[in-house]
Each structure stands twice: as C-alpha cells, then as structure tokens.
C-alpha positions, 0 to 999 in steps of 0.5 A: 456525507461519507464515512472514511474509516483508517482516514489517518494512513496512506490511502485514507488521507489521501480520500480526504483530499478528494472529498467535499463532504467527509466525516474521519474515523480516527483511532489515534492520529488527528486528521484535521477534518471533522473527525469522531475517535473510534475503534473498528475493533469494538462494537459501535465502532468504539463510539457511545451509543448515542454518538454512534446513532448520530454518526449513523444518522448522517451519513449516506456512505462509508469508504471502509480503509481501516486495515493492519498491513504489517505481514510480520504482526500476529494472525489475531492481530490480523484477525480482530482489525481485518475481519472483525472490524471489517464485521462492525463497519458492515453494521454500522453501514447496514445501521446508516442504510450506508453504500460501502466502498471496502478497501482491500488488496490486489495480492489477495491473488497472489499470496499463498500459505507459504509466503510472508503475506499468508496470513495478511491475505487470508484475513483480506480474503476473509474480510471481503467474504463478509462484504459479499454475504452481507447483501448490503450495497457494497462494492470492493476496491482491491488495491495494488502496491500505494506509493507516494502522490503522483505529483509530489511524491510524498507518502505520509506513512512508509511501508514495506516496497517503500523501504524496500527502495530505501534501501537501495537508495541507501547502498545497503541491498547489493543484491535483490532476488527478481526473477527476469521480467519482473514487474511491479504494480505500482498507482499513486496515493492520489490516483486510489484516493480519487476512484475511492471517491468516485465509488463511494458517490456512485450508490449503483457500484457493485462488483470488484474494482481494481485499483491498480496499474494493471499493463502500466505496472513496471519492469522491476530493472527499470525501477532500479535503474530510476532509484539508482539514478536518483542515489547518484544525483544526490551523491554529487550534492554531497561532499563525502560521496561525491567523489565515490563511484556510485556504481558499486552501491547499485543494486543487481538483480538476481534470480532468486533460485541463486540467491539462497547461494548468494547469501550463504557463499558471499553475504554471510561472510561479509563484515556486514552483518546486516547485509544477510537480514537485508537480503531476506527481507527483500527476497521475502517482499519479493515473492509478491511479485516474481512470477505472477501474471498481470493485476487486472485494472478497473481504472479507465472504467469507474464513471467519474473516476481516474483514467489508465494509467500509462508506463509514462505516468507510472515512472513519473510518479516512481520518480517523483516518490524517490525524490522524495524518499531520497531527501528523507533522513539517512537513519530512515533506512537503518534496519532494526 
C-alpha cells in the first residue's frame, strides 16, 4: 500500500493513475480514490491520533508530492509546506517503518539567491537535506519542467512554463528574452507518474533520481516554432482571425542582455500596457533555463520504470500539450 502525499496536483494525480494499491493525501480537492484528508504542515499529518495509527499501519510506502511551487508566495509559506511538511512526512514514514519516494526539483541546481526561484529552491534543498539526514529508506526524485500527458496533453493544473506558452499562444509575448541555444527541459506528467511508481515498489531505491528529459530537452526556438504553428491552425478555424497574418503575433526570441532595452525603448511606449509586465514575467521564468548545462536523466535506469525519452517524444508530447492549451478559453491567459 503507497501513501501518495499532494495527490490532487500535476504529479500526484498522475501517480495515481499508475497505481494498483494507493491511499491519497488530500488537503482540499477530492481525488476519487481512497483518500484520508490531512495537512502535511500539522502534526500527524493533520490526522487525529487513532486515524493516523491506522494510516500508518498500512502502508508499506509514501511517495511524499505535497509541495508550494508558487516562486512568488512568501519564504514561510515555503518554509512551513516544503521543509516542515517534508519533516512530518519523514515521521509518518519512520512511524509506518515506510520506503519514502521524495518529490523534489531538478532546478534545485540551477536557481541561485538572485533569481525568482531562490526562495523555492532553497526550501527544496533544505527539504531534501531532511530526507538524506533522516537515515530512513529513502530515495529523491528531482523533477524537472512537468507538462501535460504524453498522450493527451492534458494538465490538470497550470503552472508557471504553461502560461508562459499560453501567452504566446495568445499573441500577447512579442518578445522572450532566450539566450541562443537555449533548451528546455521538458517530461510529461504521465512519464514522472510512472518512475515515481516504480520508485516507490523498489524498497532497495536509494540515492538521487532525475526525473527529466536530460539531452532530450528541447531547443527553446523549436518549442516556439510548435506553438506557433498551433496558434496558426486555430486562427483558420476562426472567422475573426482567419484573415489576419499570424506572423505578427509570433514570438521572437531575443538575448536577454538586450531585452531590459528592448522593453524600455519599445514596450514601455506601447498602448499596451501590459505588454511590459508580460515581458518581465517571461524574462524572470527564463533565467531557470538560459545558460545552464544539461539536467542529467536517471530515466532509462529505473528497474521497471520509463525509457529515455528521445527529442522525437519530447515534441510530440510539446504537441500534444499545446493542442490542448490552445482549445482552452481565451480569458485563461489574461494576466492580473
């Protein structure tokens, strides 16, 4: 019996797709699977004493994706979901005499002090700190950038690259500061869910896994050129945009040395007066992937669980997510 923690978001519900026999953590959202309602923040994961003995009586794993991925919430926030929860799931594994699969992030080595994923990092970090020094049976998934199935593109729940593509779908992003040769780390929801799960049934798992696309990960050109292609198809199914050239809705990518000029001498006089927010976003999101080497990839390696990914399969399932991103309502991508 496994234990998954945060089964409601991207990954979790995902997992439980993968898994015969599963208990969900819930904190809000329902699941539509055996499920106790609980807090990874509180003691007893938020459970009264006796339901957390029988919880812990029965299962024989935990696969620990209870997590704030929100860059722009507070350092405590962080802090209390992604250290001190991650200190109540090691009990409750060290109660059930559980194997833990912790759920963590590849950008833990990437983001510095002075980029937007600082904080977020550093509690990452801080939570995989507790997982090492526990000297429980444990083993850590570091996740790279999660999109949607491989298959059907769908992703429950958007997060920071999905808007990031929205946006562009949306002809709202003239511009995105890349740096040339960019790539971007991209693996499916469904491809994570099914080496969780075959962490999680190897008791003997240990060490650091890398759930992520590794030399499969994408030039950064190349995922623009698929969403723009997509934007265009939709455009001919729509009588008000059918007759408009899309190309002056593409993004162009340019170097972000240039782009604080960029926004200053062109955006910032622009009737749109969103257009510079936009652009910071995106320039702020993009410091997690300019100029960085290749994530490594454990996928290929995991007894029983997903092969390599190929660039082949990393497009395809780009693909199949902006299809699906495409087809969503256009007030999705309205920036507050």
């Amino acid at each position: 019996m496994i234990l998954v923690t945060g089964a409601s978001g991207i990954v979790g519900s995902a997992l439980l797709r993968e898994l015969d026999e599963a208990i969900a953590l819930t904190h809000h959202k329902p699941v539509g699977t055996p499920s106790v309602r609980g807090d990874v923040t509180r003691p007893w994961l938020g459970l009264h004493p006796a339901d957390y003995r029988d919880l812990a009586a029965r299962v024989d794993a935990v696969v620990h994706c209870a997590a704030s991925v929100n860059f722009s919430i507070t350092p405590e926030h962080l802090h209390r979901v992604n250290v001190v929860g991650t200190g109540h799931v090691l009990r409750f594994a060290e109660d059930a005499g559980a194997h833990l699969v912790h759920g963590s992030t590849a950008f833990i080595s990437r983001a510095g002090d002075h980029t937007p994923f600082g904080a977020y990092a550093a509690s990452k970090a801080a939570g995989e700190t507790l997982v090492r020094e526990s000297g429980l049976p444990s083993c850590i998934a570091r996740i790279s950038t999660v999109i949607g199935d491989s298959h059907s593109g769908e992703v429950p729940r958007l997060q920071a690259f999905h808007y990031l593509l929205g946006v562009a779908l949306s002809g709202q992003m003239p511009f995105l500061p890349c740096t040339p040769g960019t790539h971007v780390d991209l693996i499916p929801r469904d491809t994570v869910a099914a080496a969780l799960a075959a962490l999680a049934r190897d008791h003997s798992a240990r060490g650091d896994h890398w759930i992520t696309a590794g030399p499969a990960a994408l030039p950064m050109e190349r995922i623009i050129d698929i969403a723009y292609d997509a934007s265009a198809a939709r455009a001919q199914n729509d009588e008000e945009l059918r007759d408009i050239d899309q190309a002056v809705f593409r993004t162009r990518l340019i170097d972000p040395a240039v782009a604080d000029t960029v926004i200053n001498a062109v955006l910032a006089r622009s009737s749109t007066s969103a257009a510079p927010s936009v652009i910071q976003r995106a320039a702020n999101l993009m410091t997690a992937y300019n100029d960085v080497d290749a994530f490594p990839t454990s996928l290929g390696r995991i007894p029983t669980g997903p092969t390599a990914p190929t660039p082949e399969s990393s497009e395809t399932a780009l693909r199949h997510m902006i299809n699906y991103l495409v087809e969503l309502p256009r007030d999705t991508w309205e920036l507050q």
